[in-house]
N, C-alpha and C positions, 0 to 999 in steps of 0.2 A: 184332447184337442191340442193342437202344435200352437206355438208362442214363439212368437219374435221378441225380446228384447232391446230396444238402442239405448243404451245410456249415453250421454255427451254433457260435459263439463267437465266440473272440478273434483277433485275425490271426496269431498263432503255431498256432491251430490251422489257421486259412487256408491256411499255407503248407503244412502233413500233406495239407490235402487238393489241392493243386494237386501234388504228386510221386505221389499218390495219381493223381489226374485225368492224368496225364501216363503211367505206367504203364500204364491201362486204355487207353488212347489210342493205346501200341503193339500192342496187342491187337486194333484194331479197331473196338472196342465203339461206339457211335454216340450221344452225346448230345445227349438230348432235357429242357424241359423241363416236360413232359405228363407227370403222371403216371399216366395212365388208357395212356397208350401205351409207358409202360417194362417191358421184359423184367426189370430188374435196377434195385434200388433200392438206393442207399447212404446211409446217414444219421452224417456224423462231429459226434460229441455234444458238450455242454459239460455242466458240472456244478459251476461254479463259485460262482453263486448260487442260491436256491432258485428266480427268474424262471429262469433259465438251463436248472435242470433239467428245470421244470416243459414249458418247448418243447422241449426234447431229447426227452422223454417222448412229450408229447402227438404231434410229428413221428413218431414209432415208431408208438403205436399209430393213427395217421390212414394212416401207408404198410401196417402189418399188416393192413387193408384190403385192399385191394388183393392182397395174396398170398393173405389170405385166397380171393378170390374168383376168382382163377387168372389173371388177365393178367398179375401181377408173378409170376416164376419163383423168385429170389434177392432177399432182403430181408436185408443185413448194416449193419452197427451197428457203430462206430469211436470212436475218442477216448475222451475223459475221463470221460463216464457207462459207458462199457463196461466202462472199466478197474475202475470203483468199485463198479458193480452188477451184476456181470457174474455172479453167480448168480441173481440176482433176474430179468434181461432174462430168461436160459434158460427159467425156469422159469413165469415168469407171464406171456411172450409168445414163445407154440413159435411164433408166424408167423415169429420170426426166425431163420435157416439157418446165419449167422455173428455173432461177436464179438468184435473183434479189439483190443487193448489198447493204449495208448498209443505203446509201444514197438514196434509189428508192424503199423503201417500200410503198410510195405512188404511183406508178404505179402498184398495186397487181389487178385492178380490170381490166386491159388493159393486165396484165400478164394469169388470164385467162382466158382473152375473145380469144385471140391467142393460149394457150396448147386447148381451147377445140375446138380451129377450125382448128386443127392439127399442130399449127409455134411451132417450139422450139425461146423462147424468152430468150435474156443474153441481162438484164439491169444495163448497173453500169455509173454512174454519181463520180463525184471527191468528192473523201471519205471526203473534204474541205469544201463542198458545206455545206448551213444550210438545210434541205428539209422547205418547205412552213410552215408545221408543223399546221396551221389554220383548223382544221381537228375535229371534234366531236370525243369523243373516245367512244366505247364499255366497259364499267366495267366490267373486271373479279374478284374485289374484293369484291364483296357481297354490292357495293354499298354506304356502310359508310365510308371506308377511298379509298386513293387514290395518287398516286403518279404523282409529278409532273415533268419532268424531264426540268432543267433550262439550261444546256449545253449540247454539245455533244464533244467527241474528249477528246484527251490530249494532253499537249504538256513535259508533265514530262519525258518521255523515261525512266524509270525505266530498269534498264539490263533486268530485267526476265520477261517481260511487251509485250507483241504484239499487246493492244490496239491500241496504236497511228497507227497502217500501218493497222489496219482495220475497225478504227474511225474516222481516222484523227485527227487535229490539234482542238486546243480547240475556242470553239464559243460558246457563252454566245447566247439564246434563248432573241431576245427583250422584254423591261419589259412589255409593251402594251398587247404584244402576249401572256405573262404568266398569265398576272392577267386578262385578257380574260376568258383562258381557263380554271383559278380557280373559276371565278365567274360562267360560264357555270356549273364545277363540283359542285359547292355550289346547283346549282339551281336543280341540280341531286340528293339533297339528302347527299351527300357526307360531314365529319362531322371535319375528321381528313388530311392534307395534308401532305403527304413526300417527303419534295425536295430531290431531287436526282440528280447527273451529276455522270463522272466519279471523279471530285472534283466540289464540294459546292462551296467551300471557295473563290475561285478568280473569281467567278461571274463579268460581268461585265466587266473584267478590258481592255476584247479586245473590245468594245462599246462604254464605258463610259471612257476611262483613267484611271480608279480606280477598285479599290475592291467595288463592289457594294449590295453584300448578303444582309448585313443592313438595305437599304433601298427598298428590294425587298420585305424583311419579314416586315418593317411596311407599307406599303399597301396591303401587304397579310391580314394582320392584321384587314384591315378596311372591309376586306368581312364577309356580313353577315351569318349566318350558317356553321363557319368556326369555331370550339372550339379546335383544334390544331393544330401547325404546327410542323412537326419535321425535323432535320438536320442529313443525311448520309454525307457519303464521304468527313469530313471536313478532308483535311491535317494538320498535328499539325502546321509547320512551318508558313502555312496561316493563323490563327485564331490572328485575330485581335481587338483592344480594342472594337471598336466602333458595332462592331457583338457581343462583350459578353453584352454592353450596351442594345441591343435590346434585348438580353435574358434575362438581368433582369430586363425591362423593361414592356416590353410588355407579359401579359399574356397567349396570345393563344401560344405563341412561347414555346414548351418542354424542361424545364432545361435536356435535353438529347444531347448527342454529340457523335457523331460516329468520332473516330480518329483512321484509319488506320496506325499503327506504322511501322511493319513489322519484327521488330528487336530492339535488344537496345545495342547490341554492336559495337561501333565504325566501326570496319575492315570492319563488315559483312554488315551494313549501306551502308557504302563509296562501297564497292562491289556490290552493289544494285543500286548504282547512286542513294540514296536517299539523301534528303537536312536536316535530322536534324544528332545531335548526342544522346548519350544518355543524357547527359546535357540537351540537349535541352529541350527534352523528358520531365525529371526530373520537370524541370523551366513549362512547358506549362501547364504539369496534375495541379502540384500546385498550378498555378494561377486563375484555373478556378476553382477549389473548395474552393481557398480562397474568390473570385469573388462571385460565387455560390455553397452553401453550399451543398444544396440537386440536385446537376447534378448528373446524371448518364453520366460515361463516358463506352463507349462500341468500344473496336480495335479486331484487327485484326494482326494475326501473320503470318508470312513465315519460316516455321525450314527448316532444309534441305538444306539448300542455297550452292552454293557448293564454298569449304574453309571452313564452319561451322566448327569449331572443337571445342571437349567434351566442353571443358574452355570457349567457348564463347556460348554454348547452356545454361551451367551451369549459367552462367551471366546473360541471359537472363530469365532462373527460379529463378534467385535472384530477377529480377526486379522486375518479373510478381508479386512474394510473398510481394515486397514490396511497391508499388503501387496498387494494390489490386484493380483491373480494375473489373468495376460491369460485367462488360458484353464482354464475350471476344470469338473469334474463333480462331481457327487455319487450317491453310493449310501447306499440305507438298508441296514443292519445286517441280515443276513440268517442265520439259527441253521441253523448249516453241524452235520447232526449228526460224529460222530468228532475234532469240536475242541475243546480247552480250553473257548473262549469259550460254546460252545453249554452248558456244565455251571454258568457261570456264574451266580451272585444278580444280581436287578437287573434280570431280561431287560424289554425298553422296549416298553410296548404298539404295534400297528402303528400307532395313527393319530398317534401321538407323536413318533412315527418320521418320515411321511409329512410331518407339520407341520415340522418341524425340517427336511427336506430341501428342503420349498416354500421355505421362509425363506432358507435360504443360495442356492439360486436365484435367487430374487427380488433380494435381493444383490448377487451374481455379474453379473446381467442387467443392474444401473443401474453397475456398474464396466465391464462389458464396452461397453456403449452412449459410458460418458461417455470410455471410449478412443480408441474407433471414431470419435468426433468430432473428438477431434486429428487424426486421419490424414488430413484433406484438404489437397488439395494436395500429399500427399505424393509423389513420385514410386517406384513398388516392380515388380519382374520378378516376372511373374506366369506362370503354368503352364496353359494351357487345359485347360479340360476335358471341353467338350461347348459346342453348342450352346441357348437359351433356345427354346422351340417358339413357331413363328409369330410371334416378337422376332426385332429388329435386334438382338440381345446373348448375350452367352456367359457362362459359368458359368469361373471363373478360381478358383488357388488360389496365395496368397505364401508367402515362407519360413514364413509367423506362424503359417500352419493344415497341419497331417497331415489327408490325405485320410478322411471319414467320423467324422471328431469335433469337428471345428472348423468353423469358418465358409467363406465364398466371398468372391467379390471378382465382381463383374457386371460386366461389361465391355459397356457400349453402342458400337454401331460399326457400319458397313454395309459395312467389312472383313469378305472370309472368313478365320476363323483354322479354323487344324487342332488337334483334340484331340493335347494332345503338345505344342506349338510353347511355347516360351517368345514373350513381348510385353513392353513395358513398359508403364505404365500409370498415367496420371495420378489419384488420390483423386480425388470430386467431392463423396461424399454418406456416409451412416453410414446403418446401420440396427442393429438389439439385435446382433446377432451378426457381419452381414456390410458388405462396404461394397459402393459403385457407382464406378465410373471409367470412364475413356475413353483412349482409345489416345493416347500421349505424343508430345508434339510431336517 
């Protein structure tokens, strides 16, 4: 039977649905992706912002089509919306056969051996639980890198945050099970690793009594066929000495860091339930580029937050100019209902919102251009990634960018390179996000 897959979210959901897709895959099932020709449709949800929901939704009822009209037999529904609205799916879209919750995406092969033998199936286990997790995964990223996800849950409660009630509480992935499934990815081929949780940083510490990242990435370290590792989701107030040691330690480990800020003015911090200040802030980027000179640090911002006002958006375009973050996004404030934040005074009109996010953009764009200028003549190992269509050039990626948020590196050449191959690569030219080079002498 033909299968449709959608996955939509975050790459920690990514990884649910590749043990997902690896499962079905023992089974037989045949992935297709038409879906006017799928027997069987699965859609694994997000629900983290309201854009997020809004195509989880829409994805549902565009496949609930299709079952409706009988060529989809099995139309089931996974992840984070399921978990969150999983009376509501039932009820106001019967096209769907299954629902299976955060924690029970390893029951997908029992989910639809039940929708095709007519059960409506509602699977949900405590969003607490670890799943087995010992599972082969299916690669949807071309096979050379890969992510690995080392936790699941949160326990931060952030006001504006609905993770934790549809993740649960945070659980550190055993070290045995990890470096398992890294040495299985190695033996796949696979060249680059990306830890992932919803935080990195305090690995461990419900396992082991401690913060444990450290000694997760040196025995990541000692797998062969492993020529990077890179770090998401560090929180600043977590990053600790003995984690910076292994980054300037150990090779394979990417002087790169993902520090989700969210803000840097006080008020609108403490209004967030988040644990740093700006000070803090200040102190943390510092130490890690006195530490390590060539880190790229890459965060993440929230405008819109409601109480934001002009003088503390202003503050935080101060920072952004002065701190000069290589790599940065923004998100508008999005009223997540069942959180703090959404019950909050203050809430910020959308176009307010919108304007404010253009602005640090636009920002973000003349720091990341006037970086990207230094970099010539720089000499950097690059990562192929594909081919340029009908160019003598290729699409390359350095320590400085994680695959799908960052920038490229263009590699002109009338060299065949292979997707996968590391090169080295001479700077030539800048553009807003990405650079140009050539193959090093």
């Amino acid at each position: 039977m033909r299968l449709l897959f959608v996955s939509l979210g975050c790459d920690k959901n990514l990884v649910d649905s590749e043990v997902m897709l690896a499962l079905l895959n023992e089974k037989g099932y045949v992935l297709t992706d038409d879906e006017e020709q799928a027997d069987i449709i699965i859609i694994n949800t997000c629900c983290f912002i309201n854009d997020a929901k809004e195509e989880s939704i829409q994805t549902i009822l565009e496949m609930a089509e299709y079952r409706k009209a009988g060529s989809c037999k099995a139309l089931i529904v996974t992840g984070c919306l399921a978990q969150r609205y999983q009376r509501e799916i039932t009820e106001e879209i019967p096209e769907v056969d299954a629902v299976l919750g955060t924690t029970t995406y390893e029951e997908i092969n029992r989910a639809v051996e039940e929708a095709l033998a007519g059960n409506h199936l509602l699977e949900f286990h405590s969003i607490d639980e670890l799943p087995a997790g010992e599972h082969k995964r299916l690669l949807t990223t071309g096979g050379h890198y890969a992510h690995l996800k080392i936790a699941e849950g949160c326990d931060k409660h952030c006001t504006y945050c609905i993770i934790p009630k549809v993740r649960g509480k945070y659980r550190s992935v055993p070290m045995e099970q990890l470096l398992a499934e890294a040495e299985e990815l190695a033996a796949q081929g696979v060249k680059e690793l990306i830890l992932v949780a919803q935080e990195t940083t305090l690995y461990g510490v419900d396992l082991y009594g401690e913060k444990s990242l450290h000694r997760l990435l040196r025995e990541l370290c000692k797998i062969k066929g492993i020529r990077w590792i890179r770090l998401l989701y560090c929180y600043p107030e977590e990053i600790y000495e003995d984690l910076i040691t292994v980054m300037k330690e150990e090779p394979k480990v990417c002087h790169y860091l993902d520090l989700p800020i969210q803000h840097a003015n006080d008020t609108v911090l403490r209004r967030m339930g988040r644990r740093t200040s700006k000070a803090d802030l200040i102190r943390t980027v510092r130490h890690l580029r006195e530490e390590i000179p060539d880190i790229v640090l890459r965060t993440t911002l929230l405008t819109g937050f409601p109480g934001e006002t002009e003088e503390a958006h202003e503050e935080l375009m101060e920072f952004i100019d002065e701190m000069e973050f290589d790599r940065l996004g923004v998100f508008a404030y999005s009223q997540e209902e069942d959180t703090p934040a959404a019950l909050m005074e203050g809430q910020i009109p959308e176009e307010v919102k919108e304007e404010r996010r253009d602005a640090l953009m636009e920002l973000q764009q003349e720091i990341a251009f006037d970086k990207n200028e230094t970099m010539a003549g720089r000499r950097l190992l690059a990562m192929v990634e594909g081919k340029v269509a009908d160019e003598n050039a290729y699409v390359a990626r350095t320590y400085m960018d994680a695959p799908g948020i960052d920038g490229y590196l263009f590699i002109r050449t009338d060299e065949t390179l292979v997707t996968g191959d590391f090169v080295w690569v001479t700077v030539t030219g800048a553009l807003e996000y990405d650079l140009i080079g050539e193959i090093a002498e």
